[in-house]
C-alpha positions in Angstrom: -6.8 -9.7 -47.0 -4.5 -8.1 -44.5 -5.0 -5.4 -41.5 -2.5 -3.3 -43.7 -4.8 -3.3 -46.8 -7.3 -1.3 -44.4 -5.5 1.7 -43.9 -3.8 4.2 -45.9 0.1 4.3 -45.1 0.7 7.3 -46.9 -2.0 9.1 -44.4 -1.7 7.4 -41.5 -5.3 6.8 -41.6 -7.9 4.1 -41.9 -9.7 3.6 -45.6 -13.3 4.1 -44.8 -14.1 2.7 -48.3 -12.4 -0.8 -47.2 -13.6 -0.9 -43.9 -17.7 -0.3 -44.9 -16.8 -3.0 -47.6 -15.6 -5.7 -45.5 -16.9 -5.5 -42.2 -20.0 -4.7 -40.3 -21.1 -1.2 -39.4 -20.6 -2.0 -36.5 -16.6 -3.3 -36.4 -16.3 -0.6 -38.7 -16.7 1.9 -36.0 -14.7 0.0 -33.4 -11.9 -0.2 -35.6 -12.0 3.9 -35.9 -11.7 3.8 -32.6 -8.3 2.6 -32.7 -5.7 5.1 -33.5 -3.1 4.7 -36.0 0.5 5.7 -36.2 1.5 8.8 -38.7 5.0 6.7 -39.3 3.2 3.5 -40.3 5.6 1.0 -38.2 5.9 -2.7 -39.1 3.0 -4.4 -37.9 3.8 -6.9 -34.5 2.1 -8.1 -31.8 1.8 -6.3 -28.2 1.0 -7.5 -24.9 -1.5 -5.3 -23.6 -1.0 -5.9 -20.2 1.9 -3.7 -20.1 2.3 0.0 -20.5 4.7 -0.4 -23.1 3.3 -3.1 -24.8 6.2 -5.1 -24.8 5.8 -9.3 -22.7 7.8 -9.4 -19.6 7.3 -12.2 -17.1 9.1 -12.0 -13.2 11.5 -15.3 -13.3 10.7 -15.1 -9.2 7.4 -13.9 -8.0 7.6 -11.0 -5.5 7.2 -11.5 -2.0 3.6 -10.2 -0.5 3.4 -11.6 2.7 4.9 -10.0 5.9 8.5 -10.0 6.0 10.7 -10.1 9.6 13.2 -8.2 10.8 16.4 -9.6 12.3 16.6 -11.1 15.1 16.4 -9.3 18.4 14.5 -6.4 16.3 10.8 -6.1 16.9 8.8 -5.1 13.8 5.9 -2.4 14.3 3.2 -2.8 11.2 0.6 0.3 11.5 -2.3 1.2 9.3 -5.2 3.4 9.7 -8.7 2.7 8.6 -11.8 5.3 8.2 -14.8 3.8 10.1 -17.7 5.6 8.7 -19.0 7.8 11.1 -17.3 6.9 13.7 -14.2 8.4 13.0 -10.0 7.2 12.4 -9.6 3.6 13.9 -5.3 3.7 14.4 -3.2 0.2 14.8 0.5 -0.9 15.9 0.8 -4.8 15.6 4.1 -5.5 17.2 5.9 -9.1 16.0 9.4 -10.8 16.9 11.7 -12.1 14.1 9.5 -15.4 13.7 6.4 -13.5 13.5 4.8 -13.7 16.8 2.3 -11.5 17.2 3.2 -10.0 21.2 1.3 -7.1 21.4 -1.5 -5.2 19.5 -2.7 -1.7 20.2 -5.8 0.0 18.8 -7.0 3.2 19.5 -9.7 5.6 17.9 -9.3 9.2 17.3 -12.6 11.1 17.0 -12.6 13.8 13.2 -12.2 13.7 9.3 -8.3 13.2 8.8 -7.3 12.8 5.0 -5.4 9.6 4.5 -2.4 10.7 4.7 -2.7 12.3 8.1 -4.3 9.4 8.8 -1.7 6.9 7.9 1.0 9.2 9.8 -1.2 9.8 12.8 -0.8 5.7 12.6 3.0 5.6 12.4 3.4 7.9 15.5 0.7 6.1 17.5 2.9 2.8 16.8 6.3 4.9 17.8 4.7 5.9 21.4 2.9 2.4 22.0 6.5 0.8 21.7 8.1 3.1 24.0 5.1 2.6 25.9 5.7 -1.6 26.0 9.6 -1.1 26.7 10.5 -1.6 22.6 13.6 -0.4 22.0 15.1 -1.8 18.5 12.1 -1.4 16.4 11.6 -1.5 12.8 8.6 0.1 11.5 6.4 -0.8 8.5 3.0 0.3 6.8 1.8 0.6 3.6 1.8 4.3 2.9 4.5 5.4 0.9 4.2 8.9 1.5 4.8 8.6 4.9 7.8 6.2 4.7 9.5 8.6 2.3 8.8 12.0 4.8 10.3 9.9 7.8 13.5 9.2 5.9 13.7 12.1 4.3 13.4 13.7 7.9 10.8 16.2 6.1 9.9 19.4 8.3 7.1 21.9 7.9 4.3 23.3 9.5 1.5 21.7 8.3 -0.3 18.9 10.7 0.9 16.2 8.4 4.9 17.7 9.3 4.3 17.9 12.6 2.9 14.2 13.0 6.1 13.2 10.9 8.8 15.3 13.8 6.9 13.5 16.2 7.9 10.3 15.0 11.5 11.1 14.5 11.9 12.7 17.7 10.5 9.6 19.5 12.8 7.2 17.1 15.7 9.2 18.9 14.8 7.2 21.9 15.6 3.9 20.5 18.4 1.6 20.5 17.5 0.9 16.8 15.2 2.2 15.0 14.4 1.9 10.9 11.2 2.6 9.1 10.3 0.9 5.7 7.7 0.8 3.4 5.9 -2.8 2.9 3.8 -4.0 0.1 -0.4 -4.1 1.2 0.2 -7.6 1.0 2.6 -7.2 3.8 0.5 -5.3 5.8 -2.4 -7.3 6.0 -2.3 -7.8 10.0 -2.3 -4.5 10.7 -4.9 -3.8 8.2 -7.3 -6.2 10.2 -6.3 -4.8 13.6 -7.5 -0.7 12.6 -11.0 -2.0 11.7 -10.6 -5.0 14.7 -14.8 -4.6 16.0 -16.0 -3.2 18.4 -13.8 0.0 18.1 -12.7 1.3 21.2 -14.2 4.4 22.2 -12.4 7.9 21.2 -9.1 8.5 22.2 -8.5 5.6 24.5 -6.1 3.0 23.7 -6.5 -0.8 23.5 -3.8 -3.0 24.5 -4.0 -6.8 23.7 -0.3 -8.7 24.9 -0.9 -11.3 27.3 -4.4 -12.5 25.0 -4.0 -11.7 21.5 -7.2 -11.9 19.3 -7.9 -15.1 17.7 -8.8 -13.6 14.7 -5.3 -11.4 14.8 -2.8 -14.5 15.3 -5.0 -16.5 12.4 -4.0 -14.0 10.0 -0.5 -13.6 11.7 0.0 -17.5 11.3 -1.2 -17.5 7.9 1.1 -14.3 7.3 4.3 -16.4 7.2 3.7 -19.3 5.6 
């Protein structure tokens, strides 16, 4: 017996008759379940991890881990993180084109941000800590696509979310170079650590770490490019 002896072609439907005959109750109504087409296509096989149903396989697999910037460039990673009850924890991991981790900054802002202010409160507090370290051909990164795409779209507004996003492109201004990208979560990992780094600092001042850099930090930066 075949699958296409179980429906009817001219309907589009399954055969209840032919289902109750051959299989359990059961299977019976989990093959209901599955809907059929009206056009009753040539039966093939899909791959169902795939939207389309169709197999594709990369021939390369994508790069996750952090990627660097050219040489003389200084890449800013930044990520935000909601500490639960203790408000927005904010990072800006600062590396060189090896990878180097030379600075970190954390800082803790006290309120209930959304995300995405959140995220862009995190690009801008990576901006001002690099003017602040004498940074001035930056690239800057984070996981937040929203953000990355209202920074080179140069989006205005009024709304707290604009107004964090004119904040960063005024202080870009001040650079010798200065490029912001979107990277993978993969490629973000560093920064990721560094917004939930314990204990959090408390609100509104700013952690520097340069001279001693958390062991925990330049693990996962080592690990990062390799």
């Amino acid at each position: 017996m075949l699958v296409s002896d179980l429906f009817d072609c001219d309907k589009g439907e399954w055969c209840t008759d032919m289902l109750d005959l051959h299989l359990t109750r059961e299977d019976s109504a989990r093959v209901h379940c599955l809907p059929l087409s009206k056009r009753c296509p040539a039966d093939v096989r899909y791959w169902w991890p795939t939207n389309d149903g169709i197999y594709t396989t990369k021939c390369v697999p994508a790069r996750s881990s952090w990627e660097p910037t050219s040489v003389g460039t200084v890449k800013v990673n930044t990520d935000a993180a909601m500490l639960a009850g203790l408000g927005v924890g904010l990072s800006a991991v600062f590396r060189d084109d090896t990878g180097k981790v030379l600075a970190v900054c954390v800082k803790r802002c006290p309120g209930d941000f959304s995300v995405k202010l959140a995220e862009a409160m995190a690009a801008r507090h990576g901006v001002l800590a690099a003017k602040e370290l004498g940074f001035y051909n930056i690239e800057l990164g984070g996981d937040a696509l929203s953000i990355f795409n209202a920074i080179k779209q140069k989006q205005e507004g009024r709304t707290p979310f604009n107004l964090v996003i004119e904040d960063i492109l005024e202080v870009g201004k001040s650079f010798n170079y200065f490029a912001a990208n979107h990277v993978k979560r993969n490629g973000n990992v560093v920064a990721h650590f560094a917004a939930r780094f314990p204990p959090p600092p408390p609100y509104g001042l700013e952690v520097v770490f340069s001279d001693s850099i958390p062991q925990g930090i330049n693990a996962l930066a080592e690990l990062d490019v390799n």
